[in-house]
C-alpha positions as CSV (number, residue, x, y, z in Angstrom):
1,X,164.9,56.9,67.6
2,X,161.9,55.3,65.5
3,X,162.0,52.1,68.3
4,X,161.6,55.0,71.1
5,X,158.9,56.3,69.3
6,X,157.3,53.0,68.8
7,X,157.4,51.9,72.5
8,X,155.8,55.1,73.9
9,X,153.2,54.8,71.8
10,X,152.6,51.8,72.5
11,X,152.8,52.4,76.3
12,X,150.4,55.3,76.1
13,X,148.0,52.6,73.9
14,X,148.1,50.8,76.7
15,X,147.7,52.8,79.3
16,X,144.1,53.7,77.8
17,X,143.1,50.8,77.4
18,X,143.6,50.4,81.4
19,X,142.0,53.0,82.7
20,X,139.9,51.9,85.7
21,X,137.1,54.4,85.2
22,X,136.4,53.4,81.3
23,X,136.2,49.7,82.1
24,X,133.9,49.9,84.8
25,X,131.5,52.2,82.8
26,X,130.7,49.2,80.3
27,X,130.4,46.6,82.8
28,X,126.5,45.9,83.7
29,X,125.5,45.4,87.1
30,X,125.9,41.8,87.2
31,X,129.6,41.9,85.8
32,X,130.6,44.5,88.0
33,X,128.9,42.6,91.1
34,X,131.1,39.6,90.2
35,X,133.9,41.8,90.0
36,X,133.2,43.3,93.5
37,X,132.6,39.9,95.0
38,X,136.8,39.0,94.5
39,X,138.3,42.6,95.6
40,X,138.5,44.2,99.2
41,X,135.9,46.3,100.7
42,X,138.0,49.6,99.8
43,X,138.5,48.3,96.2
44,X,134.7,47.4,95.3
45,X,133.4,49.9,92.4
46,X,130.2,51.7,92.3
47,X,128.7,53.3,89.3
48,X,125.8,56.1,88.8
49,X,125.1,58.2,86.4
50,X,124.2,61.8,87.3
51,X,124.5,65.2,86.0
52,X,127.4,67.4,86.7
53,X,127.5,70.8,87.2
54,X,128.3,72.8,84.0
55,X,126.3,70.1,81.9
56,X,122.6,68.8,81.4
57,X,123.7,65.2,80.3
58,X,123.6,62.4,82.0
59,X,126.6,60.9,82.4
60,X,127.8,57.2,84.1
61,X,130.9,57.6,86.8
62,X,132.7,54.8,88.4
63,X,134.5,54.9,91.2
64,X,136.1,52.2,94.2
65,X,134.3,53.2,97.5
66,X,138.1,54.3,98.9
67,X,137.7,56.8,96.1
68,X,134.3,58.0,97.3
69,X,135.5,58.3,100.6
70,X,138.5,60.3,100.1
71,X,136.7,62.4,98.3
72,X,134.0,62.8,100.8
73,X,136.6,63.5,103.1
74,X,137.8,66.6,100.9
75,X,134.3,68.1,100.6
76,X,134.1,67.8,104.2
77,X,137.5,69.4,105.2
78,X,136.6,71.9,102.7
79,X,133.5,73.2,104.3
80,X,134.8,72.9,107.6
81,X,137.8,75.7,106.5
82,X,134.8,77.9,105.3
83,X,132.5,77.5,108.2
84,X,136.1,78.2,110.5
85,X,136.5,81.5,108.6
86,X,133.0,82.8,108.3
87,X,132.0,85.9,109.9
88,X,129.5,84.7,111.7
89,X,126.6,84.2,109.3
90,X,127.2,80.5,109.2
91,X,128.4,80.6,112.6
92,X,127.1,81.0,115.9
93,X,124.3,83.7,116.3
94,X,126.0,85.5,119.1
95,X,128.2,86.7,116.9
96,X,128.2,90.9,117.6
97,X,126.7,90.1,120.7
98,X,128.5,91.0,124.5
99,X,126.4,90.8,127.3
100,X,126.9,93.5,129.9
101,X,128.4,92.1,133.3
């Protein structure tokens, strides 16, 4: 039981110290353009720092541009569905409107 224990903590010890996002955060711009010049397009990592909403800190965010993209992708698909189930107000203005034949 006590070996169990060991090896899962030890795997979950592991597991944070692997976390893309936290590695890329303390890499400086040279390191992390070294590191993009060996991986694929998709897999190159981009950091910024910006403020989220909810918070007025400043915070530094890493991601691989196939992350970006996806995600990008969602934020389109999502205000697509709201534009398709507007009433009109983001819609088209003839909205209301029939012309008499």
């Amino acid at each position: 039981m006590c070996r169990i224990l060991l090896v899962g903590i030890a795997m979950l010890m592991l597991g944070a110290c692997t976390t893309p996002g936290s590695i890329f955060k303390h890499m400086s711009g040279q390191e992390l353009a070294l590191y993009n010049a060996t991986v694929p397009i998709e897999d190159m990592v981009y950091c910024f720092e910006e403020v989220r909403t909810g918070s007025h800190i400043k915070k530094k965010f890493c991601s691989s541009l196939a992350e970006i993209a996806a995600a990008l992708s969602a934020s389109y698909a999502q205000i697509d569905s709201i534009h398709q189930g507007s009433n009109g107000v983001l819609g088209s203005r003839s909205v209301g409107y029939y012309p008499v034949n």
